[in-house]
GUPA-875016 format. One record per residue: residue in three letters; chain; x, y, z of N, C-alpha, C in turn. Coordinates in nm, 2 decimals. Layout:
! residues N
resn|chain|nxx|nyy|nzz|caxx|cayy|cazz|cxx|cyy|czz
ala|A|X|Y|Z|X|Y|Z|X|Y|Z .
...
***
This chain:
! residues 265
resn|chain|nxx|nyy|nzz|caxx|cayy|cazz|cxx|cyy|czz
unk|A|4.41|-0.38|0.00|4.40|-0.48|-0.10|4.26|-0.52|-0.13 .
unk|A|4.22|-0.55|-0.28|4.08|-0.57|-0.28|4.06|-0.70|-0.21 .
unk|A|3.91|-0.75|-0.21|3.90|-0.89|-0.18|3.95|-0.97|-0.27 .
unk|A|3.91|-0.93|-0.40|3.97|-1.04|-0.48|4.10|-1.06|-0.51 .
unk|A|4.16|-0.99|-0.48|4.28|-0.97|-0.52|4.37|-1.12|-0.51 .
unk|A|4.45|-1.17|-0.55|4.52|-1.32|-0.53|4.67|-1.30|-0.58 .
unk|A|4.78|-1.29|-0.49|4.91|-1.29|-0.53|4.94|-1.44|-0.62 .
unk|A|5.06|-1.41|-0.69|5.12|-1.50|-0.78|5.18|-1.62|-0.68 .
unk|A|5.09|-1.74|-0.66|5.10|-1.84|-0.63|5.12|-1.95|-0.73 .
unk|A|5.23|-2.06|-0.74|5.23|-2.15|-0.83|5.13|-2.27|-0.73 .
unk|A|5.08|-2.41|-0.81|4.98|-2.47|-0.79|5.06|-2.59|-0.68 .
unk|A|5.18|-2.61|-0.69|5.23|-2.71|-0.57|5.26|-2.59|-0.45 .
unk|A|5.30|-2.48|-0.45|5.32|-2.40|-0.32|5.16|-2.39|-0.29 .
unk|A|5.09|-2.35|-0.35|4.93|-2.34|-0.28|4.92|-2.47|-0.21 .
unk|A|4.92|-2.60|-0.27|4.86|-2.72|-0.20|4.94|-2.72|-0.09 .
unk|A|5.07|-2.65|-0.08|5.16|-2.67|0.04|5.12|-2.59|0.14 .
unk|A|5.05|-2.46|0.09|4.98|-2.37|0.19|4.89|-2.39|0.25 .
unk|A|4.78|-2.49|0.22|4.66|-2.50|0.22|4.68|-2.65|0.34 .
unk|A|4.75|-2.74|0.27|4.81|-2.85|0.39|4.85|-2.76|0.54 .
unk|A|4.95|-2.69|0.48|5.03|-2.63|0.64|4.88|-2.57|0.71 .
unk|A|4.78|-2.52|0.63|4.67|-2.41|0.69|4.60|-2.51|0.82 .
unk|A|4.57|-2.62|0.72|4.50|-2.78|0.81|4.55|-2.81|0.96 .
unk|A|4.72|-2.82|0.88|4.80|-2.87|1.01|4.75|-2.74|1.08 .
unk|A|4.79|-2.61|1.08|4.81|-2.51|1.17|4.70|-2.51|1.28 .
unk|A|4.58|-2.56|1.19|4.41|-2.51|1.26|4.42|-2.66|1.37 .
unk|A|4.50|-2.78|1.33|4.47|-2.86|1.44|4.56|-2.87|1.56 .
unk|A|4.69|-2.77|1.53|4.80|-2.73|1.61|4.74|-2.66|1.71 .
unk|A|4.68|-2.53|1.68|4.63|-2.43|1.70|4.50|-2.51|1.86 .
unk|A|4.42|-2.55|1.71|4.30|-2.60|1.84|4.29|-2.70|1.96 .
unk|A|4.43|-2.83|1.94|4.48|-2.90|2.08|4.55|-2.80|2.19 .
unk|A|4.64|-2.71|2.12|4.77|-2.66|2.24|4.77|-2.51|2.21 .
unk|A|4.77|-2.47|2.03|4.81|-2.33|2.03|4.91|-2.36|1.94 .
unk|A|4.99|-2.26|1.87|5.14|-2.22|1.82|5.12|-2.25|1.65 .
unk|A|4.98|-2.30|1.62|4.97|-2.29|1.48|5.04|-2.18|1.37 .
unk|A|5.04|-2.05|1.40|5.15|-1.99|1.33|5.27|-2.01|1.31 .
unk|A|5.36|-2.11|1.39|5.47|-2.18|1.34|5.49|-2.19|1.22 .
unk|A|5.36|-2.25|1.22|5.34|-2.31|1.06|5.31|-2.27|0.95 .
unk|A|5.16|-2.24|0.99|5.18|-2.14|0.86|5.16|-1.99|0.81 .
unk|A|5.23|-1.91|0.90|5.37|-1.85|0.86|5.43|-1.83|0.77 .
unk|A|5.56|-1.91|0.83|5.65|-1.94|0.73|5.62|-2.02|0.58 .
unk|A|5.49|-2.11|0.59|5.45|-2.13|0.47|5.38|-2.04|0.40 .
unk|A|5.37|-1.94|0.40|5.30|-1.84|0.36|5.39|-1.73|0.30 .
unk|A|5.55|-1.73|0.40|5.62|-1.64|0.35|5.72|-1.74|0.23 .
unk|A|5.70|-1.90|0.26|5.72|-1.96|0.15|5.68|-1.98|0.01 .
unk|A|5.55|-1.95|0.07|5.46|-1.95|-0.09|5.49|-1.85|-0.20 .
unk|A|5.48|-1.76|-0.10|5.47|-1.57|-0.18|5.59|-1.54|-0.18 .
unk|A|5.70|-1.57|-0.19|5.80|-1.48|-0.19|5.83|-1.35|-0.22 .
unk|A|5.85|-1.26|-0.08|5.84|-1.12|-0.10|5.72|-1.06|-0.04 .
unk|A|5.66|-1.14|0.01|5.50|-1.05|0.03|5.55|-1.00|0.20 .
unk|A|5.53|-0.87|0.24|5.53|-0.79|0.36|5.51|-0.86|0.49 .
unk|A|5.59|-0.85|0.55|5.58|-0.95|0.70|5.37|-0.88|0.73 .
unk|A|5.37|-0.77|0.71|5.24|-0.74|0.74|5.11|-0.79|0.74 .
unk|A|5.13|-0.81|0.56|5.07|-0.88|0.45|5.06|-1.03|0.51 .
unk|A|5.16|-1.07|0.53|5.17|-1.24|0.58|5.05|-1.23|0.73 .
unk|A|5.10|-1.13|0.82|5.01|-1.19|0.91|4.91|-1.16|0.97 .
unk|A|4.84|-1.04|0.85|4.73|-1.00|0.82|4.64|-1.09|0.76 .
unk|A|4.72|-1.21|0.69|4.62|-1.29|0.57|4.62|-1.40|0.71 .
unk|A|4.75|-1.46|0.75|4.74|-1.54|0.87|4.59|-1.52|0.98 .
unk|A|4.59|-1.40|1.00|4.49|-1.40|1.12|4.37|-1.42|1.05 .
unk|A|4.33|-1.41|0.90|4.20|-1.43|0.84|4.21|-1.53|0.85 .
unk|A|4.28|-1.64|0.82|4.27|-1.78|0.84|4.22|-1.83|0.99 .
unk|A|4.32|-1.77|1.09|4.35|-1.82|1.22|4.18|-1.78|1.30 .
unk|A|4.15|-1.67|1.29|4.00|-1.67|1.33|3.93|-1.73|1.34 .
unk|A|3.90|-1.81|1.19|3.78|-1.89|1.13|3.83|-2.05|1.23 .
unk|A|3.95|-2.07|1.23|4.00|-2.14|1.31|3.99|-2.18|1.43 .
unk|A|3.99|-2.08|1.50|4.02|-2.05|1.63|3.87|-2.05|1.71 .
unk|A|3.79|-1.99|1.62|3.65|-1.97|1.65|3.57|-2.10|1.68 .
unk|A|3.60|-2.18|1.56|3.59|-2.31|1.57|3.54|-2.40|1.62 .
unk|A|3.69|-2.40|1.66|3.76|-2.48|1.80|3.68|-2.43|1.92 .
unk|A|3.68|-2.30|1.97|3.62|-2.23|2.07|3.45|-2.30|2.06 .
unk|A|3.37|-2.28|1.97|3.27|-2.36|1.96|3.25|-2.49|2.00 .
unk|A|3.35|-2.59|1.95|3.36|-2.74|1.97|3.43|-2.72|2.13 .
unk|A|3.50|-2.66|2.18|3.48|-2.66|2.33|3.37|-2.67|2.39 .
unk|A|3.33|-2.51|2.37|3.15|-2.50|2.48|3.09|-2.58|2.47 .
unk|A|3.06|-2.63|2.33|2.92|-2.75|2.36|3.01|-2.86|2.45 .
unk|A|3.16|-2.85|2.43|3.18|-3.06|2.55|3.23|-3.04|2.64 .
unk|A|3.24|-2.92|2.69|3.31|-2.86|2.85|3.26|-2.77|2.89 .
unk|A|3.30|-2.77|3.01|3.25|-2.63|3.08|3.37|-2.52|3.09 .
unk|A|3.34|-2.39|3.03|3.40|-2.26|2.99|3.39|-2.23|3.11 .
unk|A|3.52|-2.14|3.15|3.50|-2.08|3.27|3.51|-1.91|3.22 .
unk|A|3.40|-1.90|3.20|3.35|-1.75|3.13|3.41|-1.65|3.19 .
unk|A|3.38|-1.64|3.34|3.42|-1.53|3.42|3.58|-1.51|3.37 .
unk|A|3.69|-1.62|3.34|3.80|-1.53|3.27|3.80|-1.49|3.15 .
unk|A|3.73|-1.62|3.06|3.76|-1.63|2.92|3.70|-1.50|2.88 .
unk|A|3.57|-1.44|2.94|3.50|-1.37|2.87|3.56|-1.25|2.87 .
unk|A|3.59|-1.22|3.02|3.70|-1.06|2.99|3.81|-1.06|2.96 .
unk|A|3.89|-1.15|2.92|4.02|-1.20|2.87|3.99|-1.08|2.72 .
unk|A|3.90|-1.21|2.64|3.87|-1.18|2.51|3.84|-1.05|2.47 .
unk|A|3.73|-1.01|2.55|3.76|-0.87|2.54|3.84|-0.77|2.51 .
unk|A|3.90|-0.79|2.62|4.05|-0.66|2.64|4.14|-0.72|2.48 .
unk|A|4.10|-0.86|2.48|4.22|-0.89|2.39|4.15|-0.84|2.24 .
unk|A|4.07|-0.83|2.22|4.03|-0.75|2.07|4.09|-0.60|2.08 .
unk|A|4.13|-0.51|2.16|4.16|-0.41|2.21|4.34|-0.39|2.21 .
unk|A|4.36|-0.48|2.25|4.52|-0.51|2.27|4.60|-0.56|2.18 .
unk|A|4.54|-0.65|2.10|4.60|-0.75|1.99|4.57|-0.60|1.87 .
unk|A|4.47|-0.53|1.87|4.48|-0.42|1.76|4.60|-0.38|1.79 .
unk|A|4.60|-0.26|1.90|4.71|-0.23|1.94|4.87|-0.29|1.92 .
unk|A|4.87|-0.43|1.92|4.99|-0.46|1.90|5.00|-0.44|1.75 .
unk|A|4.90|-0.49|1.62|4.89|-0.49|1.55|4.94|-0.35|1.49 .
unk|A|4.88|-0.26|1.50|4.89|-0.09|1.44|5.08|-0.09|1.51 .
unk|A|5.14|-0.13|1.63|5.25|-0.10|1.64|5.35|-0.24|1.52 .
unk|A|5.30|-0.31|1.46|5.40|-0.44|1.42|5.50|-0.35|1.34 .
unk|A|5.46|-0.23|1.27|5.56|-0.22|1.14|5.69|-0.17|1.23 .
unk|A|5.66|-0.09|1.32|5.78|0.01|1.44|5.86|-0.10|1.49 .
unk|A|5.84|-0.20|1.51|5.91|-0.31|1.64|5.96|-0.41|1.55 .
unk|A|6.07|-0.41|1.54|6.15|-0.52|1.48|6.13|-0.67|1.55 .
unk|A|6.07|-0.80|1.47|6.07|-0.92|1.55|6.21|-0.95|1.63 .
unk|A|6.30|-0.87|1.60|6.44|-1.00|1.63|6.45|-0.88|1.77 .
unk|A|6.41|-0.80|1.82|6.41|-0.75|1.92|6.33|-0.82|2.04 .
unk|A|6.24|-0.91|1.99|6.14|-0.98|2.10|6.20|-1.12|2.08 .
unk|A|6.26|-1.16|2.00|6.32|-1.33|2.03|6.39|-1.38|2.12 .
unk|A|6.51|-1.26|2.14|6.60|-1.33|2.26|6.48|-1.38|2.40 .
unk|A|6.43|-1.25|2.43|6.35|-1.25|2.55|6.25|-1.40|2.53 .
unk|A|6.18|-1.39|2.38|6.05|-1.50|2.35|6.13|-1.62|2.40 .
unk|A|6.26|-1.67|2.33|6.35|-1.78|2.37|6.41|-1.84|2.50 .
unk|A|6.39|-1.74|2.61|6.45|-1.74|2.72|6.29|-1.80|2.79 .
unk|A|6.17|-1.77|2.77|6.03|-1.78|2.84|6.05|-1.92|2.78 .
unk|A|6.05|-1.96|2.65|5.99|-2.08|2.59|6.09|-2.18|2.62 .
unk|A|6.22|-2.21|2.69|6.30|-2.28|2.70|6.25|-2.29|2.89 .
unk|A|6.21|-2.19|2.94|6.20|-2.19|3.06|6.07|-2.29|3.08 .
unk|A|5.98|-2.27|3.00|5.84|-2.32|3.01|5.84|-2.45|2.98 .
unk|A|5.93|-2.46|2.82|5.98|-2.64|2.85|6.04|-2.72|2.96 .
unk|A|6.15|-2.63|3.02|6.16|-2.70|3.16|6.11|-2.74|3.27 .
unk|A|6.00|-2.63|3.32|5.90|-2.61|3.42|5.78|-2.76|3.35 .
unk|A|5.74|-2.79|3.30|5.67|-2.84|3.20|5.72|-2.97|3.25 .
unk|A|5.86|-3.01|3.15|5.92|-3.15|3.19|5.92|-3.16|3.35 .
unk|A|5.93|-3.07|3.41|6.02|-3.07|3.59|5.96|-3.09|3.68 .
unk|A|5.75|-3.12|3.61|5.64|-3.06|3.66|5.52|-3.18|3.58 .
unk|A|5.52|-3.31|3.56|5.47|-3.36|3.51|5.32|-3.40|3.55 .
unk|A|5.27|-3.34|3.67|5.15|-3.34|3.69|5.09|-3.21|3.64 .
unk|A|5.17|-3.09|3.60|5.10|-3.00|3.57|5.01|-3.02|3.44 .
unk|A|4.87|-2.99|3.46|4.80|-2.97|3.32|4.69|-3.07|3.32 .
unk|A|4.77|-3.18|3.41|4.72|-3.31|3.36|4.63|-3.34|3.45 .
unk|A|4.66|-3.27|3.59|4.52|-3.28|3.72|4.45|-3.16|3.74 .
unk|A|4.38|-3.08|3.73|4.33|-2.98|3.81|4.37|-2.94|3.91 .
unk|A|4.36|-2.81|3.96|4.40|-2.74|4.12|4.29|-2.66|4.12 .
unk|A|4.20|-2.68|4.14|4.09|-2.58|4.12|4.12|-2.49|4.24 .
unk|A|4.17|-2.52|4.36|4.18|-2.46|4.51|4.25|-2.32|4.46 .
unk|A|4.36|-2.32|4.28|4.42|-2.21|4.30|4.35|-2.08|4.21 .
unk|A|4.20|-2.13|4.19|4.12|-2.05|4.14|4.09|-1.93|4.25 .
unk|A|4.16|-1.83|4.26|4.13|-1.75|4.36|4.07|-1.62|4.33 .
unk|A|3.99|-1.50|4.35|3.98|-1.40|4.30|4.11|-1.33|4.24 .
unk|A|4.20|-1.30|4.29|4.32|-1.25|4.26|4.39|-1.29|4.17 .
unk|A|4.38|-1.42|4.14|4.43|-1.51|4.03|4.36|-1.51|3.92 .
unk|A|4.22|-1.44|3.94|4.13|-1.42|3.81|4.18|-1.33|3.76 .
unk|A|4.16|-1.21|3.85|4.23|-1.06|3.83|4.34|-1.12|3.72 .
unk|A|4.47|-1.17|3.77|4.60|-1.17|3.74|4.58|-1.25|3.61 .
unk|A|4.52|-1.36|3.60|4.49|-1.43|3.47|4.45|-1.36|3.37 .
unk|A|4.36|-1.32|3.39|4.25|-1.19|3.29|4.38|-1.05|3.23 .
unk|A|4.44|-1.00|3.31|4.55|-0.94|3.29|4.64|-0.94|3.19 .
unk|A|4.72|-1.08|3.21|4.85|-1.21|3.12|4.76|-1.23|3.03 .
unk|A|4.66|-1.24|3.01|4.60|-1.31|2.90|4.54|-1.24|2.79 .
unk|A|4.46|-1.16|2.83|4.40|-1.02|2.73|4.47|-0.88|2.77 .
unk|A|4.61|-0.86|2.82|4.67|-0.78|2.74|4.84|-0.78|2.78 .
unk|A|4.90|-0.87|2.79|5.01|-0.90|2.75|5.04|-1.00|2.66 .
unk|A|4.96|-1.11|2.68|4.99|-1.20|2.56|4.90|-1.15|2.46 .
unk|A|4.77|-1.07|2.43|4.75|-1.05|2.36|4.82|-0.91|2.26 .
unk|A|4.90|-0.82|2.31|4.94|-0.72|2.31|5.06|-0.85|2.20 .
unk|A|5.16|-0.92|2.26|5.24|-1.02|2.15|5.19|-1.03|2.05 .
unk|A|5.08|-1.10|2.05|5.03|-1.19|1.91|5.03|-1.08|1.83 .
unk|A|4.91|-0.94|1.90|4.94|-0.88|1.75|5.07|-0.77|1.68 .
unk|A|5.19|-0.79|1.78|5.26|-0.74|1.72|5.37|-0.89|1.66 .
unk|A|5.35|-1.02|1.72|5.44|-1.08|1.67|5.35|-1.23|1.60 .
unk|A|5.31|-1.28|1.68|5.16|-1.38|1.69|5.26|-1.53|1.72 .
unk|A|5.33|-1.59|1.60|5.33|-1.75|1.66|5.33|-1.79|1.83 .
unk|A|5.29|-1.88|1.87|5.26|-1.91|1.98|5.23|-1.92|2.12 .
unk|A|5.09|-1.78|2.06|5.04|-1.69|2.17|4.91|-1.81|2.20 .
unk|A|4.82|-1.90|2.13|4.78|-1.99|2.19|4.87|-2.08|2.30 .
unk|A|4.94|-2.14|2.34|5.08|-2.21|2.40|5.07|-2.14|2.51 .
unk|A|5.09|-2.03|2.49|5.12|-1.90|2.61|5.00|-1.89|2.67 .
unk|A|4.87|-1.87|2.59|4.75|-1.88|2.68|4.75|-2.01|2.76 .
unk|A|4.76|-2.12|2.69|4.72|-2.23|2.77|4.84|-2.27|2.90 .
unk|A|4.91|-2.21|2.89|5.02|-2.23|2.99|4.97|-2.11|3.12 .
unk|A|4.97|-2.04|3.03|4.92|-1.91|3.16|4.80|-1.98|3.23 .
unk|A|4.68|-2.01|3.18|4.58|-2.07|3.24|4.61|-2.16|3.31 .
unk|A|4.68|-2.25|3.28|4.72|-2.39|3.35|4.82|-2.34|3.52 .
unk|A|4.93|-2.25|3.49|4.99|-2.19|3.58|4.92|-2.07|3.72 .
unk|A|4.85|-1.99|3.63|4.82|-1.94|3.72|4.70|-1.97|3.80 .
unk|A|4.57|-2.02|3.73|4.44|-2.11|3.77|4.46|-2.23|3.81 .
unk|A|4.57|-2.26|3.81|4.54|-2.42|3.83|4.47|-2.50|3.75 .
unk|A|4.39|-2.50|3.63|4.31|-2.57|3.49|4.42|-2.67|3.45 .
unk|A|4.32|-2.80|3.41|4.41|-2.88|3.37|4.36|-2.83|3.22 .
unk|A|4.47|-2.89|3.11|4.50|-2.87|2.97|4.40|-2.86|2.93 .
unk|A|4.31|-2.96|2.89|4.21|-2.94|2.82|4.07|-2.81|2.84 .
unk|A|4.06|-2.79|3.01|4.01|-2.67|2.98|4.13|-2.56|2.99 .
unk|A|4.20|-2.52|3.01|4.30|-2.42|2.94|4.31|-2.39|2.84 .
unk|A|4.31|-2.52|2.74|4.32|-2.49|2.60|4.16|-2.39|2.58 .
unk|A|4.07|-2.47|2.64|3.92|-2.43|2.58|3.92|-2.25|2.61 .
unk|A|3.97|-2.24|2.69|3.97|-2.07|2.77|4.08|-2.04|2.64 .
unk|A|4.19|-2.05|2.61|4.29|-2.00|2.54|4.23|-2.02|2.40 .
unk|A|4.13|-2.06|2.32|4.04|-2.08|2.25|3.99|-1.92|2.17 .
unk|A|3.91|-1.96|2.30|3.79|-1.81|2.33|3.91|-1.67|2.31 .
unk|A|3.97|-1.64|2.40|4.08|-1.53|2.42|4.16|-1.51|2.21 .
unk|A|4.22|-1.59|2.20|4.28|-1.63|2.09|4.18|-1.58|1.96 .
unk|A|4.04|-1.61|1.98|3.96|-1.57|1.89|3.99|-1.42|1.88 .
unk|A|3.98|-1.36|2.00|4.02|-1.22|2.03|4.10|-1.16|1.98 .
unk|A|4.26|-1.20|2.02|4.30|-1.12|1.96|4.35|-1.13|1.80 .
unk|A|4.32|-1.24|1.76|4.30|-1.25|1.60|4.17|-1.20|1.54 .
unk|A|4.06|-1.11|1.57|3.96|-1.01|1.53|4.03|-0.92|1.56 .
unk|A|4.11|-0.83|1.71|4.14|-0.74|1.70|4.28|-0.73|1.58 .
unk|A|4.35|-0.78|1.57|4.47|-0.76|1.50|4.46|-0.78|1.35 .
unk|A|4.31|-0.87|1.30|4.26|-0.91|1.17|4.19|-0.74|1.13 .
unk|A|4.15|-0.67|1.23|4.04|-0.53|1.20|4.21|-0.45|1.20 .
unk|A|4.30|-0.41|1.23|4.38|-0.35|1.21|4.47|-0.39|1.08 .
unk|A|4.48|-0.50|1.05|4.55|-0.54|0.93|4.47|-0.45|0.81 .
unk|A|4.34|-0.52|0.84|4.25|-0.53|0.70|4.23|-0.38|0.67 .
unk|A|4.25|-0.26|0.77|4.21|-0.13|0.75|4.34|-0.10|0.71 .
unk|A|4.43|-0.12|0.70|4.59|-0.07|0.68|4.63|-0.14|0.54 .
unk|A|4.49|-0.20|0.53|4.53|-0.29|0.35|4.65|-0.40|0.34 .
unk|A|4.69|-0.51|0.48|4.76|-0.57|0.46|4.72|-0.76|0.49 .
unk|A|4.60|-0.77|0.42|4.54|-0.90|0.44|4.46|-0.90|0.26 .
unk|A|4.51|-1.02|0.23|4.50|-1.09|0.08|4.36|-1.19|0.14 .
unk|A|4.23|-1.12|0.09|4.13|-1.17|0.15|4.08|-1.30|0.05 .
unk|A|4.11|-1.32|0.00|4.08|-1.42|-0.13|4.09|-1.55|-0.09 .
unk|A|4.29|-1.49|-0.05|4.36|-1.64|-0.06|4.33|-1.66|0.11 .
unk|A|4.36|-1.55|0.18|4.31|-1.62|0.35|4.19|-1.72|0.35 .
unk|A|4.05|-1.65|0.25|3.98|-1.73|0.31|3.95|-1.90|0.22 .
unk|A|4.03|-1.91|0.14|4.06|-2.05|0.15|4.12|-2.13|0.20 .
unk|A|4.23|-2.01|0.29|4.33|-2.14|0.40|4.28|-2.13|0.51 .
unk|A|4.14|-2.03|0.54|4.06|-2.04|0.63|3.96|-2.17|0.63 .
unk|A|3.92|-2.24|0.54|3.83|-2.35|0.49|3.92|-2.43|0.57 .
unk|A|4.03|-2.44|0.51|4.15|-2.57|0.52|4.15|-2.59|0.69 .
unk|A|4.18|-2.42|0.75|4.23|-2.43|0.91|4.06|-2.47|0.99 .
unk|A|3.95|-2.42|0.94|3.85|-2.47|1.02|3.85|-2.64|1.01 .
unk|A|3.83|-2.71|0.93|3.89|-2.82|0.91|3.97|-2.88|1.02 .
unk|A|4.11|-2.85|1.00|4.20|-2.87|1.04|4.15|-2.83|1.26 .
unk|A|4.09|-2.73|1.25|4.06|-2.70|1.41|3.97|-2.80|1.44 .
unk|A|3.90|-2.86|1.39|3.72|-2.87|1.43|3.79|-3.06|1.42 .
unk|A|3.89|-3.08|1.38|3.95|-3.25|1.40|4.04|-3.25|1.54 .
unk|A|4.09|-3.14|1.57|4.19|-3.10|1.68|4.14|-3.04|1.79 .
unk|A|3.99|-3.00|1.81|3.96|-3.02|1.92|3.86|-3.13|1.96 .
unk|A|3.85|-3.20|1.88|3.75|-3.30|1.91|3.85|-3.40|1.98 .
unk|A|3.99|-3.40|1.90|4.10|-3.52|1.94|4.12|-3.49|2.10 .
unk|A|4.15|-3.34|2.12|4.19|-3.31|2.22|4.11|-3.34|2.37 .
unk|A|3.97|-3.31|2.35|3.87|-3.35|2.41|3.84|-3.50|2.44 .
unk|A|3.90|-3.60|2.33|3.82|-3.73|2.36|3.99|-3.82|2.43 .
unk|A|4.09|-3.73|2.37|4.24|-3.82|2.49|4.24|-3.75|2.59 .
unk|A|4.22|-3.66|2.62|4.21|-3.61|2.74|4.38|-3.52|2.74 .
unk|A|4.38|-3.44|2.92|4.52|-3.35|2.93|4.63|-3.39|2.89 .
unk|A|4.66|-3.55|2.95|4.77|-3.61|2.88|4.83|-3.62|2.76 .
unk|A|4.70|-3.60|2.65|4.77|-3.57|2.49|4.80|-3.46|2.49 .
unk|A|4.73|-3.34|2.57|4.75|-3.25|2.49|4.87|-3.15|2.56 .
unk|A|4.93|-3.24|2.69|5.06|-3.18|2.72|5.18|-3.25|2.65 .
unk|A|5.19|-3.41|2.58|5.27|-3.39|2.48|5.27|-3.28|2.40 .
unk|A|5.19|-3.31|2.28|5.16|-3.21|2.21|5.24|-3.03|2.26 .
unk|A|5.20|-3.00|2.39|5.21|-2.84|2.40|5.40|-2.85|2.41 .
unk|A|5.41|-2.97|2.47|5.57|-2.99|2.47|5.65|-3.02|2.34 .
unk|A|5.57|-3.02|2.21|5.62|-3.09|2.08|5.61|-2.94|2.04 .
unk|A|5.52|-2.84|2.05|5.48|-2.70|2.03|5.65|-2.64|2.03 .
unk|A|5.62|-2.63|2.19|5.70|-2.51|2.28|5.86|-2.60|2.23 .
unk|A|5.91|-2.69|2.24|6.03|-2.73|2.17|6.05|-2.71|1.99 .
unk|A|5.94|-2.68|1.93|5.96|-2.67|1.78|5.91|-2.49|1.79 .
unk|A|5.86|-2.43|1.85|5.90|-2.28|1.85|6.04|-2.22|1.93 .
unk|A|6.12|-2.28|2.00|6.27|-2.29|2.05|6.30|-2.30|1.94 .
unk|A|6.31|-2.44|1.83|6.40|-2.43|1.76|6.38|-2.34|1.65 .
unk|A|6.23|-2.33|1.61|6.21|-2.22|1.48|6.28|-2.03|1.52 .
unk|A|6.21|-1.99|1.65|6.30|-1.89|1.66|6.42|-1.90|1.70 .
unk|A|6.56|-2.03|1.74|6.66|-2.00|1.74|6.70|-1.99|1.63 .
unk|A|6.68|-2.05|1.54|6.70|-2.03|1.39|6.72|-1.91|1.34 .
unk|A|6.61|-1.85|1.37|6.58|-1.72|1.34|6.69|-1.61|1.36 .
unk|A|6.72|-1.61|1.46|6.79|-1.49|1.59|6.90|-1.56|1.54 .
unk|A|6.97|-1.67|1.51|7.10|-1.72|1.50|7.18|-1.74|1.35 .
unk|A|7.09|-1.84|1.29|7.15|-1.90|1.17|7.11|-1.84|1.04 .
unk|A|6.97|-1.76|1.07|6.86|-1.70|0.94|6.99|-1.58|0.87 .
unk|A|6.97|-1.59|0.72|7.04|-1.49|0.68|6.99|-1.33|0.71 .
***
């Protein structure tokens, strides 16, 4: 698709896209799971445009987003590089990969499983209300870096780019679980990583001709925005907001993919 190219949008579904883009980038930059949103507003806008197309244009937005955010972290925290940095890596590598496989793998093949983790994770979460919200630094171990760096730059990134909503969520949980990080720097690490694999899965779309560069990068404007308000919030309430929040996430991707797998025509 050229750059300029612009599908047939009417002028209230754009403002609706461009809103969802805001919300997504401040979803995105507290906890993660911005694709929830807009997503489906995107496959609301365009009626008919290729699941491809949708989350090819999606990751042009989510980058500029993501990047952001990752920015407004480093300068007001301390990054714990040693994972974030090889995470990200592998995940520009892996998120292609998922990407080049999205057309072969049917979504509704990964829901039952995605639904079973994300109902588990809300419970662990509620069952676990110190998690996130104090640090364990003690479970920072070599082996746990190993194992972090692993889950993070190339199984969850290996997801996003074949399926993507709520692979931020998943980073910050992974971090929080396996390192011991309370929320706010988990989010900051799942930032950085997240950048990753939306370049690698954004360079596979965009070679395969399935990103509408035009209109991404206006709901890119809207999601930096929308990021660069949501990590500042996240940073100045501290873990406690932003484990509501990951719990307002992980409960509204439950119910958007049961929908899906259940009720969707």
């Amino acid at each position: 698709m050229g750059w300029g190219e612009w599908p047939a949008v009417d002028p209230v579904s754009l403002t609706t896209l461009l809103a969802a883009a805001a919300l997504a980038g401040w979803v995105d930059a507290v906890v993660g799971g911005g694709g929830l949103l807009l997503l489906p507003a995107l496959l609301v806008a365009v009626p008919g445009v290729p699941v491809a197309t949708a989350l090819g244009t999606n990751k042009l937005a989510a980058i500029f987003g993501t990047s952001t955010a990752a920015v407004t972290y480093a300068r007001r925290t301390k990054l714990d590089w040693a994972v974030a940095g090889p995470a990200a890596g592998l995940a520009v590598v892996t998120a292609g990969l998922g990407a080049a496989l999205a057309g072969a793998v049917p979504g509704s093949a990964y829901r039952p499983v995605v639904l079973v983790v994300l109902v588990a994770v809300a419970v662990f979460v509620l069952a676990r209300p110190s998690l996130g919200v104090v640090a364990w630094p003690q479970r920072r171990t070599p082996v746990r870096v190993v194992v972090a760096v692993e889950v993070a730059g190339v199984g969850i990134a290996l997801y996003d780019g074949l399926i993507g909503p709520g692979t931020g969520t998943f980073l910050v949980l992974a971090f929080t679980a396996i390192l011991g990080s309370d929320f706010v720097h988990a989010s900051a690490m799942a930032k950085v990583v997240n950048a990753g694999t939306n370049l690698g899965a954004l360079v596979v779309f965009g070679l395969t001709g399935h990103v509408w560069w035009a209109l991404g990068a206006v709901m890119a404007v809207c999601n930096v925005a929308g990021a660069a308000v949501g990590a500042r919030m996240a940073l100045r309430r501290g873990a406690g907001f932003v484990r509501v929040v990951l719990l307002v996430v992980v409960l509204a991707l439950v119910a958007r993919l049961g929908y899906d797998q259940w009720l969707a025509g």
